[in-house]
N, C-alpha and C positions, 0 to 999 in steps of 0.2 A: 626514675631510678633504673639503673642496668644493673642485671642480677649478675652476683655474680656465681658460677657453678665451684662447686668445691668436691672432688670425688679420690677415691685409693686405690681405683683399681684402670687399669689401661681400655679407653675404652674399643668395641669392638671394629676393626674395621681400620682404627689409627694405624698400626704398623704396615697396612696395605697402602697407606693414600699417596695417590700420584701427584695431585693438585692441589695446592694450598685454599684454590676456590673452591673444592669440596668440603673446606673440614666443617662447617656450618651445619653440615647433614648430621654429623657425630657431634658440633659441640654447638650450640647455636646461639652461647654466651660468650663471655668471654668466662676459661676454666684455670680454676688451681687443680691439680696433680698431685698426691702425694704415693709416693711410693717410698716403702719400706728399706731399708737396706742395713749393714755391720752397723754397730752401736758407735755412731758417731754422729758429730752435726750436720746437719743436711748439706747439701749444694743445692743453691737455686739459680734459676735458669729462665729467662723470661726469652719467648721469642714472638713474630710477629705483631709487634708495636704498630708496626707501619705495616698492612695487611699483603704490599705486593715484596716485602722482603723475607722471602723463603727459606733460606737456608739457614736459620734456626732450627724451624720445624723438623725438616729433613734432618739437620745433625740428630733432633734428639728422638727421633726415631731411628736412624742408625744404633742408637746407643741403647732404645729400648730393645728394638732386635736381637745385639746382643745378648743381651743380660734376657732374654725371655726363660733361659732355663736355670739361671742362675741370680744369687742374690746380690742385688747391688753393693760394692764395697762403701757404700756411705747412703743415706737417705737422697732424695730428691726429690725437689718442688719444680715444677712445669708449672709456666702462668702464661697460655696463648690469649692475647691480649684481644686487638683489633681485629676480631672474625669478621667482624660484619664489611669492614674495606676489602677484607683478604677474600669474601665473596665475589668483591668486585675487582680484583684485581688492582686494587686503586691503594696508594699510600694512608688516605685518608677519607672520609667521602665527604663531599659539598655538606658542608653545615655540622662539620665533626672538627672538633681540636684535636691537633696532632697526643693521639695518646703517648706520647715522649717528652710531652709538655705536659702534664698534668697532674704529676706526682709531686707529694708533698713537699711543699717548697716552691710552688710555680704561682704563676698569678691571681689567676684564677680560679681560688679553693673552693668556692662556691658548685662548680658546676658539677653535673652526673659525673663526670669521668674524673674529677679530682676527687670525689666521693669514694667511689670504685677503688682508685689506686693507693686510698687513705687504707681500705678497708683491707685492698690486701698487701701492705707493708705491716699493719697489725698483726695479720696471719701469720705471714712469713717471720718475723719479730719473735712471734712467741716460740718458735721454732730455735732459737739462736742461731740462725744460720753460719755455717764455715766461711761461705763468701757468697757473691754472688754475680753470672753473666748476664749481660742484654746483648742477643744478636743481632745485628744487622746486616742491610747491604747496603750499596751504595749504587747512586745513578750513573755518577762517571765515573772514569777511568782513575781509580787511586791501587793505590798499593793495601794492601791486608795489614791494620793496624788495631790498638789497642787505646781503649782512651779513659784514662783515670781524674778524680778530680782530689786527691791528693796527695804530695808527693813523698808519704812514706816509705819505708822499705817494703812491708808486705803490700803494698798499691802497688810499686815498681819490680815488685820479684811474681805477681798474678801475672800484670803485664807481659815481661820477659818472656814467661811459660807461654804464650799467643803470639811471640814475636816480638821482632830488635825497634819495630818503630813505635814509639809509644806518644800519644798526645796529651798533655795536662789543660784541662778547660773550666773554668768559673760561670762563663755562658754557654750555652740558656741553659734556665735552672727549668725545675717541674721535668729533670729527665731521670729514671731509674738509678743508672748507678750513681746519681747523688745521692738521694733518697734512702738506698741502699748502704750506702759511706757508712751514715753515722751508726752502723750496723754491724758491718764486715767489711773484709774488703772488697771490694766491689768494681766492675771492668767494665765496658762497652765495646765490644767488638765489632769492627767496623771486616767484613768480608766478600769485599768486591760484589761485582755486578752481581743479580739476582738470576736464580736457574744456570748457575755455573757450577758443575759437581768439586770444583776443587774448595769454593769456599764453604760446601757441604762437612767435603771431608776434615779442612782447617778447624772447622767449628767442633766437627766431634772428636777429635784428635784431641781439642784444648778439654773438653769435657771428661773424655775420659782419664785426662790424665789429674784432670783436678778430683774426680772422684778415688783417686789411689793416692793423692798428696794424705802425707800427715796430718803437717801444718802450714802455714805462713807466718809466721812468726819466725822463726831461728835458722831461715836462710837468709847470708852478708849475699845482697847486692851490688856484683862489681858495675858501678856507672858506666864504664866502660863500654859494657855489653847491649846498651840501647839506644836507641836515638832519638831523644826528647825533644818535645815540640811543645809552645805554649800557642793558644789561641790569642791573639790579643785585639779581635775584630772581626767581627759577622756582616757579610754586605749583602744589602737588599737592595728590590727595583721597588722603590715607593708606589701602591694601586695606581696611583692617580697617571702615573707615567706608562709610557707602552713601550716593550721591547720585544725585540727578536734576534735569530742567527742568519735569516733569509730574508726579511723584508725589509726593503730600503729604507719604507716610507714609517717606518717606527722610531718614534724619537731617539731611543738608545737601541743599537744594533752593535749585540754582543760578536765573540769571535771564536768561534767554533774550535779553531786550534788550540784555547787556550788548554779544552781539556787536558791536552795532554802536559800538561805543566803542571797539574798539582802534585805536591809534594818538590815540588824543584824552586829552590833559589832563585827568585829573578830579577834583572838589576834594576835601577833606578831608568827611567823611563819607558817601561816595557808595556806597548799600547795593549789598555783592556777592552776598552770599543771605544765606537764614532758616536756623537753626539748628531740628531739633527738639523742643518739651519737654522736660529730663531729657537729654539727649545732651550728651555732651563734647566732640562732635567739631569739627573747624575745620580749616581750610587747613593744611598743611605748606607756609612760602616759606622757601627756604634761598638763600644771597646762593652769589658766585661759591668761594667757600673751603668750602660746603658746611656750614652756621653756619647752624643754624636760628632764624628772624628773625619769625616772625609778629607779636611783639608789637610790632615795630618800625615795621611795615606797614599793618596792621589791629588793630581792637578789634571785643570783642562786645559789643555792650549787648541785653542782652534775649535775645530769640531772631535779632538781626539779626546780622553780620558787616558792618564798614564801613570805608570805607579813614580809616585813623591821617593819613595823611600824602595831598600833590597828587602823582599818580602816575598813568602812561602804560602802560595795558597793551597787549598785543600777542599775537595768535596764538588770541586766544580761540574755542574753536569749540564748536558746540552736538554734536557727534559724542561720545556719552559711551565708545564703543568708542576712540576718540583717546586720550580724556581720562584711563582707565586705562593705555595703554600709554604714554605720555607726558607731558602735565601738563594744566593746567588753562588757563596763561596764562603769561605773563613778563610783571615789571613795569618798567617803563623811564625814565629820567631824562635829558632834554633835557641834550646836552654840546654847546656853542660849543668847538669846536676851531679852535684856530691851532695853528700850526709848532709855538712854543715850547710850549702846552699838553699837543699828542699827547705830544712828548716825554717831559712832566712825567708823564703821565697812566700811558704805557707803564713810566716808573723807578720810579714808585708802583706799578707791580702787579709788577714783576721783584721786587722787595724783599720785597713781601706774599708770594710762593712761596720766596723762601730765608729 
């Protein structure tokens, strides 16, 4: 059982911490926060999921700083998740599931940590939340995005207020703001590399302004305004295969450059790595229903692997400690949504789960 702490008052020592590997010292669980604010529905706020991505923390400690002598214009819930990785500096630690996988809805409902995230989406629940964030950072080189998993207008108008790029994604489930959905509206903020003060301040900037929003409801989102992406493929290096960016003698040897391509259009044969001599190995891309697709994606000619088809990846990072505990990339396809298309789009995937 991991306990979970539940407290209302800031604890001492938080609005000082330098290091996300200290907070263990103040919080040595993972902790809900409730703090008081104007007579309105809360905002909630979940940060450090993945214990080496920081700049959650830091934003909502900018914002408690803030407001230290003043009352908050809305209530707010803090849920600092993965202390015990964020001790280590580590995403996740050897023999933990990704806490972003374990939220209700993901596979494995059984385990401590889908227990834990059962227990506090109950909490936050009884709250009615207004909406709700999950911050993140990222390992490579992307752009500061926003990522919802439904495409209505209060989904697409939270989004907006964090920025013009926005991602629509169905996989992987057991992560927050699904869970969150059937709730509020609910975001994943995605804010570049970790210990970078700009994606500190992007994060508190969107907070503070959601803490002064009305509503989400009765603002028209001009489609116009953003630029939507659907995921339609998560690619993995299967255990059984060995890769790398530097070693020759590893059956798939990735390509270091490609970082710099996610979020960019790239055409139809655009080498992702070399195969070794004699090796079978290749990508695993499995689409949202969990369908393995590579050959729909990519082909091999020779010892190369190259994209089949013009495809947008994202998330690509040269961390091969990442790349094991979670994927390689997600590949993505430019969606022009209007009104009537979200619609279509959201009846088309209800249908495809029943």
């Amino acid at each position: 059982m991991i306990p979970l702490i539940e407290i209302n008052e800031i604890p001492e020592g938080l609005l000082r911490l330098k290091d996300a590997r200290d907070l263990h010292l103040l919080l040595p669980h993972p902790t809900l926060l409730y703090l008081k604010g104007d007579d309105k529905a809360p905002l909630f706020v979940s940060v450090l999921l993945h214990g080496n991505e920081d700049a959650g923390l830091f934003a909502v400690q900018d914002i408690l700083n803030k407001y230290q002598e003043r009352r908050l214009p809305r209530p707010l819930i803090i849920f600092f998740g993965n202390v015990y990785a964020a001790k280590e500096g580590q995403r996740r630690l050897d023999g933990q599931p990704d806490y972003n996988r374990v939220w209700p809805g993901c596979e494995h409902e059984n385990s401590k940590e889908a227990r834990l995230m059962r227990k506090v989406v109950r909490r936050v629940k009884s709250y009615e939340p207004f909406a709700s964030i999950d911050i993140h950072n990222n390992t490579g080189k992307n752009p500061h995005y926003g990522c919802i998993n439904s495409l209505r207008d209060d989904f697409l108008y939270l989004a907006s207020l964090f920025g013009r790029t926005v991602v629509y994604f169905e996989t992987p489930t057991g992560v927050q703001s699904m869970a969150l959905a059937e709730h509020c509206p609910a975001i994943t903020v995605e804010c570049g590399k970790p210990h970078v003060a700009h994606g500190v301040e992007h994060a508190s900037e969107f907070i503070e302004t959601l803490l002064h929003l009305e509503d989400l409801e009765h603002h028209h989102i001009d489609h116009r305004a953003v630029d939507a992406y659907h995921t339609v493929a998560t690619v993995t290096i299967d255990a059984s295969h060995s890769f790398s960016f530097t070693d020759k003698n590893a059956e798939i040897r990735l390509l270091s450059e490609l970082e710099d391509d996610n979020f960019t259009e790239l055409p139809v044969g655009t080498l992702f790595a070399h195969v070794r001599a004699g090796s079978d190995a290749r990508f695993e891309a499995r689409d949202d229903k969990g369908n393995e697709r590579f050959d729909d994606f990519f082909t091999i000619e020779g010892d190369e692997i190259r994209l089949k088809k013009m495809m947008m990846p994202a998330m690509i990072t040269l961390d091969e400690r990442v790349i094991r505990q979670d994927c390689f990339c997600y590949l993505m396809e430019r969606i022009d949504v209007d009104e009537d298309e979200a619609r279509e789009v959201e009846r088309v995937c209800m249908m495809a789960e029943t």
